[in-house]
N, CA and C atoms as a LAMMPS dump frame, in Angstrom:
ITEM: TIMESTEP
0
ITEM: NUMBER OF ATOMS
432
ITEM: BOX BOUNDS ff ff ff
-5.0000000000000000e+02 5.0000000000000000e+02
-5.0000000000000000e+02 5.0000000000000000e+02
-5.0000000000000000e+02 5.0000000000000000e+02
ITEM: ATOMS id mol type element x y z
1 1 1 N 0.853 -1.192 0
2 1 2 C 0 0 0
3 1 3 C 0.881 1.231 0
4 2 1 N -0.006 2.581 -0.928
5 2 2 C 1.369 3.26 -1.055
6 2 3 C 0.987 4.563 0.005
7 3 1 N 1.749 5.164 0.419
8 3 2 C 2.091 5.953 1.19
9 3 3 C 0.701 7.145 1.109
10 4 1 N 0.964 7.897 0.246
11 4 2 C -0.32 8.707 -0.389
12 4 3 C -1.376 7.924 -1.4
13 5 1 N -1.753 7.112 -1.197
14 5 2 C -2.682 6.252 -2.133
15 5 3 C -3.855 7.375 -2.831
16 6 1 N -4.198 7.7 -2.3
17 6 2 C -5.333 8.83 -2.41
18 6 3 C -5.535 9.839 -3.344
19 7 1 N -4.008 10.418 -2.544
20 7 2 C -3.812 11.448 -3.5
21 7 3 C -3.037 10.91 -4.992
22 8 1 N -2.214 9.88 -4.709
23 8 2 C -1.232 9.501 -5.635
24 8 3 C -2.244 9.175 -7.018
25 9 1 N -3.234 8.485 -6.434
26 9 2 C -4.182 8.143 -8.125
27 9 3 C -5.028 9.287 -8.302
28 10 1 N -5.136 10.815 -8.422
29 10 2 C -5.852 11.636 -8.186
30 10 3 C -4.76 12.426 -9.191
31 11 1 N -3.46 12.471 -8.623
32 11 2 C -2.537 13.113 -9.496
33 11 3 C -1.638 12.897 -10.449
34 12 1 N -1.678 11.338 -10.446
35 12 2 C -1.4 10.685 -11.21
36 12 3 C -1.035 10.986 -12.484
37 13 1 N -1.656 12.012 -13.212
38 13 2 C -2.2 12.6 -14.766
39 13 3 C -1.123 13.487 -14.519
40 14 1 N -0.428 13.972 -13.574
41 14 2 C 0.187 14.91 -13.63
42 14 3 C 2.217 14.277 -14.306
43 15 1 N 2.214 13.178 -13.84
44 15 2 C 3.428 12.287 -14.169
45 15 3 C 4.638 12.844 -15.176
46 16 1 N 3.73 13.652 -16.302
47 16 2 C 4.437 13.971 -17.433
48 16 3 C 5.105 15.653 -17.549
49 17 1 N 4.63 16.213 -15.833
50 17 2 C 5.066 17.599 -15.331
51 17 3 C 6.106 17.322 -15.177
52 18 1 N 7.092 18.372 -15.088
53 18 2 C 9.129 18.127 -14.791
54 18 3 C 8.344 18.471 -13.127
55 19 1 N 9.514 17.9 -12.639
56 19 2 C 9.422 18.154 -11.007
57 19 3 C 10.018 19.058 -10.93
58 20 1 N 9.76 19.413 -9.687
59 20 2 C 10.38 20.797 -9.054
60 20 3 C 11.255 20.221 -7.953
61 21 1 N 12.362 20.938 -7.279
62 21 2 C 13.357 20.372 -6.57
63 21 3 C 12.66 20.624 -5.128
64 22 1 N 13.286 18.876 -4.204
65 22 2 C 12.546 19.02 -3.312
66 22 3 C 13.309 18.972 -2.011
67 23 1 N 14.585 19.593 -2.082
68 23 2 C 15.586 19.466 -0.779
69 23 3 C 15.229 20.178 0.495
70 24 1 N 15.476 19.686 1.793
71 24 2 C 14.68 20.313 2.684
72 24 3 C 15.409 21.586 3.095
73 25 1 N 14.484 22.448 3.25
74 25 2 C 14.957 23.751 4.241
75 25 3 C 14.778 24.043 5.332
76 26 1 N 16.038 24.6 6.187
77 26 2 C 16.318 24.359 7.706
78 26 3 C 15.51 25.303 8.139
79 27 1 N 14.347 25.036 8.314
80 27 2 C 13.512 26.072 9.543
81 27 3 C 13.976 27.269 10.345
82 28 1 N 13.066 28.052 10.335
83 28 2 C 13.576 29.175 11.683
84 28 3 C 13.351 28.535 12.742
85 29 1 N 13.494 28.84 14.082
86 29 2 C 13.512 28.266 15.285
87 29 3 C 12.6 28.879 15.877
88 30 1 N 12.899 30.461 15.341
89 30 2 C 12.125 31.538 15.958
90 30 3 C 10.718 31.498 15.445
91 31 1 N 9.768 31.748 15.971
92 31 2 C 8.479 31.745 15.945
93 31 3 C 7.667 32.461 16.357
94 32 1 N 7.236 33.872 16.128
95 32 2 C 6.71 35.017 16.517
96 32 3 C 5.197 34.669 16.8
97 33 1 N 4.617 33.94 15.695
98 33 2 C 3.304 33.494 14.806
99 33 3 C 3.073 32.179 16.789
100 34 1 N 1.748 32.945 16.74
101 34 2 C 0.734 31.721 17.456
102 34 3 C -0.288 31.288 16.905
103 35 1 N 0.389 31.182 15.361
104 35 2 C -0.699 30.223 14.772
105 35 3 C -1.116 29.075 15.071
106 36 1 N -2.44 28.786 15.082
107 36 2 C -3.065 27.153 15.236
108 36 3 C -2.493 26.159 13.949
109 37 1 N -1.963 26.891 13.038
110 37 2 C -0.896 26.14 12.187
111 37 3 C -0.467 25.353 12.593
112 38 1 N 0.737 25.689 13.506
113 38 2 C 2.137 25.371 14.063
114 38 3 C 1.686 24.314 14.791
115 39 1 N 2.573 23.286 14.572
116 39 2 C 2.433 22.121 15.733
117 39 3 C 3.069 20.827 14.945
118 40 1 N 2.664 19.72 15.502
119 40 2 C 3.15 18.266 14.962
120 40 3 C 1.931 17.781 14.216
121 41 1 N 1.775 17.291 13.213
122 41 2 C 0.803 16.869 12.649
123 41 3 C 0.756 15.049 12.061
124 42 1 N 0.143 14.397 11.684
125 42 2 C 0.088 13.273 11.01
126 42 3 C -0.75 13.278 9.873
127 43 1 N -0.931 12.116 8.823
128 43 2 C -1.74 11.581 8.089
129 43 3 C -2.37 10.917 8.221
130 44 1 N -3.546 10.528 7.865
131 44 2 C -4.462 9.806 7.844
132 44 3 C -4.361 8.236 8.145
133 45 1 N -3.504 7.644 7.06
134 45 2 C -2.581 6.421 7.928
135 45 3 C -1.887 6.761 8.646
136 46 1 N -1.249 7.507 9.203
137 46 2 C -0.39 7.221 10.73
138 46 3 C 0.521 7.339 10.487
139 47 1 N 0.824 7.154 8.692
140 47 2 C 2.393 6.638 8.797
141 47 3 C 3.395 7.181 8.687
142 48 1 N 3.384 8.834 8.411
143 48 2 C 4.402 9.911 8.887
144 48 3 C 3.558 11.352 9.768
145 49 1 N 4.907 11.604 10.118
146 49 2 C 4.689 12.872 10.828
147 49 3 C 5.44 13.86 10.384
148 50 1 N 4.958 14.78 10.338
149 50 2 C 5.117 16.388 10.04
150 50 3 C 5.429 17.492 10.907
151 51 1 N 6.09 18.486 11.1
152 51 2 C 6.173 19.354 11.952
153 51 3 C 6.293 20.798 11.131
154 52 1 N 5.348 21.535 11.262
155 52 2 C 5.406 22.828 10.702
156 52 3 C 5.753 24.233 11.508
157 53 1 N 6.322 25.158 10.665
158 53 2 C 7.539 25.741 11.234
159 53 3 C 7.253 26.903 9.986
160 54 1 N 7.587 27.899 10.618
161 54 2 C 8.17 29.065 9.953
162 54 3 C 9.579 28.924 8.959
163 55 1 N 9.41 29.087 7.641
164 55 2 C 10.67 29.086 7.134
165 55 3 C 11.049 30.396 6.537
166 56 1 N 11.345 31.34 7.408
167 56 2 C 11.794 32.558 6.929
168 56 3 C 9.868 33.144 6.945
169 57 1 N 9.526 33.553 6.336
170 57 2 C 8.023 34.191 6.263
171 57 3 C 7.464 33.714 5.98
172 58 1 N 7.481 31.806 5.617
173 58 2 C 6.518 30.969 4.902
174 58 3 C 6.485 29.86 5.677
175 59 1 N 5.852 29.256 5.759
176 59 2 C 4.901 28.507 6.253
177 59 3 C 5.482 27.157 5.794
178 60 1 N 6.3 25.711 6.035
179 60 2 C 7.053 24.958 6.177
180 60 3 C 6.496 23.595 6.629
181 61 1 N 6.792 22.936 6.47
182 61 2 C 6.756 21.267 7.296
183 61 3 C 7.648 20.261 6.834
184 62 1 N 8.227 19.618 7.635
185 62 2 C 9.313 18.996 7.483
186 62 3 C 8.765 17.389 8.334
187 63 1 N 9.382 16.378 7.685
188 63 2 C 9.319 15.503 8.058
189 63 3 C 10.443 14.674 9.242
190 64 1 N 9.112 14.376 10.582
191 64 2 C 10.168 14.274 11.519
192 64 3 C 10.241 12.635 11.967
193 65 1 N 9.371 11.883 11.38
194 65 2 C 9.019 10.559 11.624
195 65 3 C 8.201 9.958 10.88
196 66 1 N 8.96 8.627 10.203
197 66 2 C 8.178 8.048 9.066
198 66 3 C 7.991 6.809 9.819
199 67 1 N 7.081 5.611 9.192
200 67 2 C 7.034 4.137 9.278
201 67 3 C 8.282 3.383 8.225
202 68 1 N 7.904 1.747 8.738
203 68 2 C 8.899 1.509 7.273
204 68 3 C 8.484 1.612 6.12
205 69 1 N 7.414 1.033 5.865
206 69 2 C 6.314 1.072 4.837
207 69 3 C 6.483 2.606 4.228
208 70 1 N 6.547 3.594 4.634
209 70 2 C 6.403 5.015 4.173
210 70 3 C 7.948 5.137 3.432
211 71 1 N 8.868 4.493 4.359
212 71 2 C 9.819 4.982 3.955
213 71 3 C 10.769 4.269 3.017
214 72 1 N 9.195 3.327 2.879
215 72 2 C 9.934 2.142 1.548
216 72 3 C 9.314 2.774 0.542
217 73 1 N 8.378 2.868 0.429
218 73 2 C 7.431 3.913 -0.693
219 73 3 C 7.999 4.993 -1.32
220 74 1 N 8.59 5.785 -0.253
221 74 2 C 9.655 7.009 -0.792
222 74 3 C 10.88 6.692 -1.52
223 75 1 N 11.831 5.641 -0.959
224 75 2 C 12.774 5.101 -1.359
225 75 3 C 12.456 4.368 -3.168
226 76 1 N 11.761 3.948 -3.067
227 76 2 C 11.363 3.34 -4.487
228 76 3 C 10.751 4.217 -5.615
229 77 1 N 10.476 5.188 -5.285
230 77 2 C 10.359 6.73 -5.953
231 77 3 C 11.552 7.741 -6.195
232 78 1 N 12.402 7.122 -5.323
233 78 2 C 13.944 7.953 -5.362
234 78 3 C 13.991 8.987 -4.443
235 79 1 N 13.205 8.972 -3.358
236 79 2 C 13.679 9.617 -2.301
237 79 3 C 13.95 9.138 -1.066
238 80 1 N 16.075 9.163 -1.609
239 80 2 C 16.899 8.548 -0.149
240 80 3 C 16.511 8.603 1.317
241 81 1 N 15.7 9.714 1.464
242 81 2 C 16.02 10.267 2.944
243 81 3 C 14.541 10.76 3.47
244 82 1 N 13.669 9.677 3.81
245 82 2 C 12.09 10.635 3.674
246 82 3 C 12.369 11.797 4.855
247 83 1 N 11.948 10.854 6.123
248 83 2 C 13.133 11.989 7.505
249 83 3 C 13.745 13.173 7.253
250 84 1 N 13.324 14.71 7.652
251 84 2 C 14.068 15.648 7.192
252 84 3 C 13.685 16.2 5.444
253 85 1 N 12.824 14.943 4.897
254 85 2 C 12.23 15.94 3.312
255 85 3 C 11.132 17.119 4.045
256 86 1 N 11.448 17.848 3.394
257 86 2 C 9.961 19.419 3.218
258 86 3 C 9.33 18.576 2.759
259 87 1 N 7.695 18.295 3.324
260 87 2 C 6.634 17.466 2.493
261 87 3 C 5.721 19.319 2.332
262 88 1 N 5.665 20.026 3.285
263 88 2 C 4.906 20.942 3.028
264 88 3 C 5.909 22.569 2.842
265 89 1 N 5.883 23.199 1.477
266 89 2 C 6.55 24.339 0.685
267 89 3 C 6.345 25.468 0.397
268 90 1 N 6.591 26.474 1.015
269 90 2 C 6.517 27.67 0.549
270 90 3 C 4.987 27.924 0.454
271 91 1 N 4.503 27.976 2.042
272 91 2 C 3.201 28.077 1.904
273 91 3 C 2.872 29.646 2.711
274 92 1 N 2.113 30.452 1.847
275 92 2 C 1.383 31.678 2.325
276 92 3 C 0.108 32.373 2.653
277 93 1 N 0.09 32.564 4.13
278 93 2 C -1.629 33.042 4.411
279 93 3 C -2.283 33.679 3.814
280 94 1 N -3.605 33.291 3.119
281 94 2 C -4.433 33.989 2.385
282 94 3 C -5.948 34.372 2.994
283 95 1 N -5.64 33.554 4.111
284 95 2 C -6.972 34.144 5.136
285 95 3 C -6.763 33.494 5.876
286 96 1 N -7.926 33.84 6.918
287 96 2 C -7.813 32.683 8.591
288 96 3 C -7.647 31.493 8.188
289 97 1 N -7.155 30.92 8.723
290 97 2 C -6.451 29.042 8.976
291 97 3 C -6.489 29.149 7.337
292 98 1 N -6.042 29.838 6.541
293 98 2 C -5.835 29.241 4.888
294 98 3 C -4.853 29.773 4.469
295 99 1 N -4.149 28.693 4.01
296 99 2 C -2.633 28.74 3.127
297 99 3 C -2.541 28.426 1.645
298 100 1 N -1.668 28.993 1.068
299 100 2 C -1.908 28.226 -0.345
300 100 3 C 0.28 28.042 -0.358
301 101 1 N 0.635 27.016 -1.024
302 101 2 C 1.976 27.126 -1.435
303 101 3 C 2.211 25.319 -2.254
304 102 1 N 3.353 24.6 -1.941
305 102 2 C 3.487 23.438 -2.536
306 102 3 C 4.072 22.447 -1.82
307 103 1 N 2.912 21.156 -1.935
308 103 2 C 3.035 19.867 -1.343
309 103 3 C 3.996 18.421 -2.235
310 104 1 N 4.832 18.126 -1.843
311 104 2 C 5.87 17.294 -1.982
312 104 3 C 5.533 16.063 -1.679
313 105 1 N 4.849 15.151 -2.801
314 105 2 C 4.335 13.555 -2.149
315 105 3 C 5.573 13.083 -3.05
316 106 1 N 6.048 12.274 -1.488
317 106 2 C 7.315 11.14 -1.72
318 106 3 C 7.044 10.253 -2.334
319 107 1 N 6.42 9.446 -2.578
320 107 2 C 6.164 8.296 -2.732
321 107 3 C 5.96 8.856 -4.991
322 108 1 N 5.946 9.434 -4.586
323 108 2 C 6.056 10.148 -6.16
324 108 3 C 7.121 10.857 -6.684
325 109 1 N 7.862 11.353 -5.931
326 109 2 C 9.076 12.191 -5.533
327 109 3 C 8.598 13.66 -6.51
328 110 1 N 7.821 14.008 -6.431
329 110 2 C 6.955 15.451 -6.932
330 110 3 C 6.588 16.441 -5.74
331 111 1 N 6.378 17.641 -6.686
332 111 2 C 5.601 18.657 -6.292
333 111 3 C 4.337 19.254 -6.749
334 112 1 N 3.632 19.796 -5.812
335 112 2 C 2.309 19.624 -6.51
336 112 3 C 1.612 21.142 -5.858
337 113 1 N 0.873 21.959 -6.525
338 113 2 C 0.129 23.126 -6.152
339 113 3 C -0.737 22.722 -4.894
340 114 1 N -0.854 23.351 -3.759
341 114 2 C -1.234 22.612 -2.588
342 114 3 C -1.887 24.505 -1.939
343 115 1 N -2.905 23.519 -1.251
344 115 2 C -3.465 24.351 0.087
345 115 3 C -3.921 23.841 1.066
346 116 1 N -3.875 24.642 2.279
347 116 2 C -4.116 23.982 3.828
348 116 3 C -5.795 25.249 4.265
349 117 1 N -6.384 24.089 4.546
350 117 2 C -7.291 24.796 5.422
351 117 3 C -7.847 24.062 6.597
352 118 1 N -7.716 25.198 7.553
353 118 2 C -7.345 24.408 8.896
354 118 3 C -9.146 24.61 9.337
355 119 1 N -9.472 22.864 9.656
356 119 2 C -11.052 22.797 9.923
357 119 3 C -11.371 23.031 11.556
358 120 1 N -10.146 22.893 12.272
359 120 2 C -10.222 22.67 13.484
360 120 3 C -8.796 23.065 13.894
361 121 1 N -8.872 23.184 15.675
362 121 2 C -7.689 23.758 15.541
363 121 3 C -6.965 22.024 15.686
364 122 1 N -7.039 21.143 15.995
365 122 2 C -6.443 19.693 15.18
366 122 3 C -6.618 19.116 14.255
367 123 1 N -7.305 19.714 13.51
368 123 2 C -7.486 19.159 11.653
369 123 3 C -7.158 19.803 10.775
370 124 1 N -5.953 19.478 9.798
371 124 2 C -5.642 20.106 8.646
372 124 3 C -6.379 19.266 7.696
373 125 1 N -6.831 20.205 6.264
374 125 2 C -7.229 19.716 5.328
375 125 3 C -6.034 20.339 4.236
376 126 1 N -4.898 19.448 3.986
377 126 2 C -4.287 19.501 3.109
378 126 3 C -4.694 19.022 1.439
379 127 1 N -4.764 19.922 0.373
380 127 2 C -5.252 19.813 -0.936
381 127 3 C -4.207 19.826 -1.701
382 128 1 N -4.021 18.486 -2.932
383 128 2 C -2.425 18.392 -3.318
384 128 3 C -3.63 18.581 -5.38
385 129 1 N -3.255 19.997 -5.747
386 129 2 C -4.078 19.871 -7.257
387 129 3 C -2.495 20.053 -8.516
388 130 1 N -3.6 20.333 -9.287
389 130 2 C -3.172 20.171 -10.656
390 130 3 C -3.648 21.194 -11.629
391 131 1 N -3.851 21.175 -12.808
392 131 2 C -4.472 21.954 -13.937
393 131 3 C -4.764 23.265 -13.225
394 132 1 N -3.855 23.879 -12.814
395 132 2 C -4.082 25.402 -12.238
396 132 3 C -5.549 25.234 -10.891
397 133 1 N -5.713 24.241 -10.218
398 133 2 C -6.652 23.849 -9.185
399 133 3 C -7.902 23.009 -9.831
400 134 1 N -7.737 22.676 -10.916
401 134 2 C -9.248 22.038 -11.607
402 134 3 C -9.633 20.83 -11.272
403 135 1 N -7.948 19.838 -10.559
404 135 2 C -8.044 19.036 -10.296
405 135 3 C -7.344 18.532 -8.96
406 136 1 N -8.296 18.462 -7.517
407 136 2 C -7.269 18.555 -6.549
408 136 3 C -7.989 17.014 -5.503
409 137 1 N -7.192 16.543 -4.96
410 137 2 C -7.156 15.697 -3.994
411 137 3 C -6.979 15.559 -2.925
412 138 1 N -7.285 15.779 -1.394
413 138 2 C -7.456 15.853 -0.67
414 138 3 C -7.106 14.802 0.578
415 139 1 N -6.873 15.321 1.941
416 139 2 C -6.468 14.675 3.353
417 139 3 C -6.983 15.834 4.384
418 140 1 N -7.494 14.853 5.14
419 140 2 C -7.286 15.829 6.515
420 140 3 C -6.521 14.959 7.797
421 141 1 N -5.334 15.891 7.843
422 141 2 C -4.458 15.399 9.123
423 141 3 C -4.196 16.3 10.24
424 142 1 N -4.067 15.423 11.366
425 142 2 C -4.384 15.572 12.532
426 142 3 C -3.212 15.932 13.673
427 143 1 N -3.967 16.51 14.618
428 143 2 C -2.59 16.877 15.684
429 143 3 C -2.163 16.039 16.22
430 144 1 N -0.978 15.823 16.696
431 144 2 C -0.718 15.188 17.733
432 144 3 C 0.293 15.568 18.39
C-alpha cells in the first residue's frame, strides 16, 4: 500500500510535469506566529509525521518521523532520505487558517500546487491539485 494512495491516483495525470526540486529547508527556530498552524501533525494512515515551522516568512513542514512502509514507498520513488524531506513548501496566508503554497508527495518524488485549510484547531485539510486547481485531492491530518 502506497504511502499517499489517495492522492497519488488523483494526481497521477500529472506524471508527465518536470518536477520541481525538493531538498529540505532548515527552519527558523524563531516563531513570533501563534498560529493554530504550528504544531506536529500526522496523516491519515499514521504513517508519517510532520512538523510545521516558519521558514523565513513561509509557512514549512518537514518531516520528523516516518514508518517503514512510508519509507519504503519514498525510497522506491527515489527519495533517499524521507526523515528531514519538506513534504509541506513555501506556503502563504491567504486568510484565517488558509494557506496556499506546494506539497511534496514522496512516494512520487513530486511537487504539486497545494493548500491547507485548517477545519479545526487539530485538523488540517491539506489539498495536493493540478491543472491550475481544476483538479485537486485531498487529506485531513491531525494533531498530535
Amino acid at each position: 500500500m502506497r504511502l499517499f494512495l489517495p492522492l497519488t491516483l488523483a494526481l497521477c495525470v500529472a506524471a508527465a510535469m518536470p518536477a520541481q526540486a525538493s531538498g529540505p529547508v532548515r527552519p527558523s527556530t524563531a516563531s513570533a506566529s501563534r498560529d493554530p498552524i504550528f504544531g506536529t501533525w500526522t496523516n491519515p494512515g499514521r504513517t508519517i509525521v510532520v512538523k510545521t515551522l516558519l521558514c523565513g516568512a513561509e509557512l514549512c513542514g518537514e518531516i520528523v518521523a516516518a514508518g517503514a512502509e512510508a519509507q519504503n514507498d519514498a525510497r522506491e520513488a527515489g527519495v533517499e532520505r524521507l526523515v528531514g524531506t519538506e513534504l509541506l513548501q513555501n506556503y502563504r496566508k491567504t486568510g484565517s487558517g488558509r494557506w496556499t503554497g506546494t506539497v511534496f508527495v514522496p512516494d512520487m518524488a513530486r511537487s504539486f500546487s497545494s493548500r491547507i485549510v485548517q477545519r479545526s484547531p487539530d485538523v488540517l485539510r491539506i489539498s495536493g491539485c493540478i491543472f491550475g486547481g481544476l483538479i485537486c485531492k485531498s487529506q485531513d491530518w491531525t494533531r498530535i
